[in-house]
N, C-alpha and C positions, 0 to 999 in steps of 0.2 A: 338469764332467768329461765326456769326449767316451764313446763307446762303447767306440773302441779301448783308451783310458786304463782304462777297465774292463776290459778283455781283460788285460792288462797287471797289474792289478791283484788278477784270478783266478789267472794263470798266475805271479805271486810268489807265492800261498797256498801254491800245489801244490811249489811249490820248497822250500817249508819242510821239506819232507820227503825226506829225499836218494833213498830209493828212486825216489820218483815221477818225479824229474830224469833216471832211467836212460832209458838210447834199449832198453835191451834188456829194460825192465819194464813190464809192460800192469798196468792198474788196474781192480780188478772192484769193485762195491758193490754194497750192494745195500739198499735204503729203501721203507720203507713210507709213500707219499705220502698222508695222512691225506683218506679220499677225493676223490679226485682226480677230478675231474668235470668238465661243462660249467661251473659255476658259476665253480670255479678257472681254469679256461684260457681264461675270458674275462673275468677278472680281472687288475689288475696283478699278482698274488701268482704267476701264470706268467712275471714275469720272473728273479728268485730262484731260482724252481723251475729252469728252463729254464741258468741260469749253475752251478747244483751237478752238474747232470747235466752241463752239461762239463765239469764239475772230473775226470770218471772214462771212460775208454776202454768200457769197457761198463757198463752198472746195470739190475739185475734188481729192477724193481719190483711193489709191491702195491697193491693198495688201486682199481686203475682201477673208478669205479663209476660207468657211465654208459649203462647199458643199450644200447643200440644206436647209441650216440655213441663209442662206446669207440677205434672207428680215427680219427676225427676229436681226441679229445683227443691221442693219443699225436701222431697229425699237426700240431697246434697247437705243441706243445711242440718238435719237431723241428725247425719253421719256425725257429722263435725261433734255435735253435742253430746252425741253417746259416747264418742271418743275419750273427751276430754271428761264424762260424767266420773270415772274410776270408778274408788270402793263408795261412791256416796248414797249407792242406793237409787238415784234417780235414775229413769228408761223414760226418752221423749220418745215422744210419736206426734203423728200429724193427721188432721183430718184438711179435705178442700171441697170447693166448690165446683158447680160446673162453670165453664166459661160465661162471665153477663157482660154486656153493653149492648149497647144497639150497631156502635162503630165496629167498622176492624177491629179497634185499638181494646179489643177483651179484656179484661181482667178474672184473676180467682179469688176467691175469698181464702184464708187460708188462717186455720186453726193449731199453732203448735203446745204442747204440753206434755207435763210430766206425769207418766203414767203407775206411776206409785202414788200419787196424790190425789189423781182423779182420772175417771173415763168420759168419754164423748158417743154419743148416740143418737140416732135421727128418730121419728116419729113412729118408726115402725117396733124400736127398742132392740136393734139393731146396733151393738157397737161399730162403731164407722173409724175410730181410730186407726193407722195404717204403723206397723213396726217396719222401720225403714231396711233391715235385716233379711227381712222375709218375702220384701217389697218387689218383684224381678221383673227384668223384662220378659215379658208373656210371649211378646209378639218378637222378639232378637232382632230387632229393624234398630238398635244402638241407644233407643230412649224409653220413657215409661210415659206413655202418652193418657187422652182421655178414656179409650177403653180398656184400661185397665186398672180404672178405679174402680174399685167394686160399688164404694156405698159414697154418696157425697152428703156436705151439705143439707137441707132444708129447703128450697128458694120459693120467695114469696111470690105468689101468684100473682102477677101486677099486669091483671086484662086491661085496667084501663092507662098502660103504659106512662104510668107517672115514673117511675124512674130510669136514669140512664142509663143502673147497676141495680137490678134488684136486692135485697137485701137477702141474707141467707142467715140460716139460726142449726145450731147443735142444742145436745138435752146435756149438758154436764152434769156429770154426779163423783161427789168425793167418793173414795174409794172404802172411808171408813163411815159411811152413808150418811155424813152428821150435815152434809150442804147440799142443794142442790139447786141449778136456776137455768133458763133458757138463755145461750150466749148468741145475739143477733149480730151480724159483724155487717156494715155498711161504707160505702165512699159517695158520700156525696156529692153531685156533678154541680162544677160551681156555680154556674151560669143560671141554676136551677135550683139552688140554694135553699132561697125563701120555700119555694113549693114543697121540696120532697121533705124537708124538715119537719115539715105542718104535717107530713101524710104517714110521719116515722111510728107516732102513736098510734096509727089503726095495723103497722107492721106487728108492731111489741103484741097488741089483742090477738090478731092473726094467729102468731106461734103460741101465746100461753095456751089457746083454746087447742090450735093441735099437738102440742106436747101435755096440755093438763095439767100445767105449771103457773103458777102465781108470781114467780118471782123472775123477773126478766130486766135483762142487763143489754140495754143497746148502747154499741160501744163502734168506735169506726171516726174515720177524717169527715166530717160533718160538712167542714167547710164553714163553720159557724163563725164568719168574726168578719173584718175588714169589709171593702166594697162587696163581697157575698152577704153578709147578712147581718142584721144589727143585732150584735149578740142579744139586747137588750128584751130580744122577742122570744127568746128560747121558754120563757116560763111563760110564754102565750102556746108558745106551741107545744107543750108538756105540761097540762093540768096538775098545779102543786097538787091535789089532792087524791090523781096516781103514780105521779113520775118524782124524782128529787135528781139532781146533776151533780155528780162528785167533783169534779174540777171547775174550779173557781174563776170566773173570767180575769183574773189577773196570772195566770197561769201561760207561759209563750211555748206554748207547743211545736212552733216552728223554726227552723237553722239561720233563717232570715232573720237581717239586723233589727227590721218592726217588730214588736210584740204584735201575733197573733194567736189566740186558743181556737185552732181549726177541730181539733182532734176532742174530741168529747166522749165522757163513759154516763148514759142515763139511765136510772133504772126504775123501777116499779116500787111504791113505797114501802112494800110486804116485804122489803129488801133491805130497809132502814135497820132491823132487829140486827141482820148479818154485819152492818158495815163498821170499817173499825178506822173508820176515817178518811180524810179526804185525799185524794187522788195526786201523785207526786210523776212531773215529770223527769225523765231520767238524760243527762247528759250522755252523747256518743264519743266524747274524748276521751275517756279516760280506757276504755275500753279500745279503742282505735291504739293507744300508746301497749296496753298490754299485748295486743296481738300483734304488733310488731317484734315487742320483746321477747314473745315464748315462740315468733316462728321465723324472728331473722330475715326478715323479708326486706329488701331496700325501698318500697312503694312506701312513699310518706303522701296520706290520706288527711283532709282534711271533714269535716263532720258533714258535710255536703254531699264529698265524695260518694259516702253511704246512702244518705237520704237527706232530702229538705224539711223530716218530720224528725222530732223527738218522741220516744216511744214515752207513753201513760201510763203508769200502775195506780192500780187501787188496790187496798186491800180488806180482806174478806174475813171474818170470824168461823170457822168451822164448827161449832158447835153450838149452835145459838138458834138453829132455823128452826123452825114450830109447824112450819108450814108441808 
């Protein structure tokens, strides 16, 4: 099977799904790439990874843990997908976070998208997107570390250190200026569940007031379900009458044999006009079998291998926003 036949073979998945075949529907997810490091993206299990994130126009991820490798992983992963993009018009690029936790064990927040469809911006209106092309080692020490990120992220101010990961937000804007919304990207520390979930609504107020945005999409591994937290409190903790939650708690966002919806996308009601329905999680097998087939690789992966999460799309109407 050639490459292209792979392309081919992505882009029938995505057909499965009538929204996703709109010319006037952008695709958001958002996936907890089960640490996502040097190890993985010099692994064949970045070819997989690399084909799900072009299954979606933009993907708000978690999990990047690579200490001062962190622009070079997302760069790795980008490669991959401009590669394989051909004549289709699409050019990813990537925005990140700075390093958050309190532990060692950091994480980045990490924003990839297709930049024919949309760009990303910080508060200053700043595009913050980075072309992985252009991307160089600054410093020739062999990797592209934190200071040579020019612009990151958003991160929310949390003096009074309620979270383990503060949450961090981009300004997205379609490129043909018909959508626009604030993209929060979160990991919920689980242990702490209850609390920082409660505290998620004063994050979303936070960025609309310094982007000046109405419309805001907190999307991120929540940790919502199981002994973490009784789903059942989610619309305690998101006033129906500013927030609505696109995935449905019968939804198993996790590789584990239990159903659990840890991975959550909530947004701001001003966002009900855009949505073009509820929120679909995406299998890693099928994808796992084609990158095997287009790169001849002997490493048989199972959906684990890559991550303990399924990635989440929702999808969005591009021309509908008023706001």
């Amino acid at each position: 099977m050639t490459r292209r036949t792979v392309l081919r073979f992505i882009a029938a998945l995505l057909c499965c799904t009538a929204a996703a075949a709109q010319k006037n529907v952008l695709t958001i997810a958002t996936w907890n790439i089960q640490t996502f490091g040097q190890t993985k993206a010099e692994s064949n299990r970045l070819y997989p990874i690399a084909a799900l994130l072009a299954a979606f126009d933009v993907t708000i991820v978690q999990e990047i843990r690579s200490k001062d490798w962190y622009g070079l992983i997302a760069q790795t992963a980008v490669q991959v997908m401009n590669a394989e993009s051909g004549e289709s018009g699409r050019r990813w690029k990537f925005a990140v976070s700075e390093p958050l936790g309190r532990s060692s064990s950091r994480e980045n927040y990490l924003y990839i998208y297709d930049s024919s469809r949309v760009e990303l911006f910080n508060s200053a209106g700043d595009c913050i997107g980075i072309d992985p092309e252009s991307f160089t080692d600054i410093d020739g020490d062999g990797f592209i570390g934190k200071d040579e990120i020019r612009f990151h992220a958003e991160t929310f101010p949390d003096t009074g250190d309620w979270f383990e990961r503060e949450p961090a937000a981009v300004l997205m804007r379609c490129v043909d200026g018909g959508f626009d919304a604030v993209l929060v990207n979160t990991h919920v520390k689980p242990a702490d569940a209850e609390a920082e979930i409660f505290l998620l609504d004063d994050a979303a107020r936070y960025f609309s007031a310094l982007f000046g945005e109405r419309d805001v999409l907190i999307a991120g591994d929540f940790n919502a379900d199981g002994s973490y937290f009784d789903e059942a409190k989610l619309a305690e903790a998101f006033c129906a009458l500013e927030f609505f939650c696109i995935v449905p708690d019968s939804q198993d966002t996790t590789v584990a044999a239990s159903s659990r919806t840890y991975d959550r996308i909530v947004c701001t009601v001003s966002m009900q006009e855009d949505c073009a329905g509820s929120a679909e999680v995406f299998s890693i097998a099928p994808y796992i079998r084609a990158a095997q087939a287009a790169y001849g690789y002997d490493d048989v992966f199972t959906e684990k291998n890559i991550s303990d999460h399924y990635p989440v799309c929702s999808y969005w109407y591009t021309d509908r926003d008023t706001d």
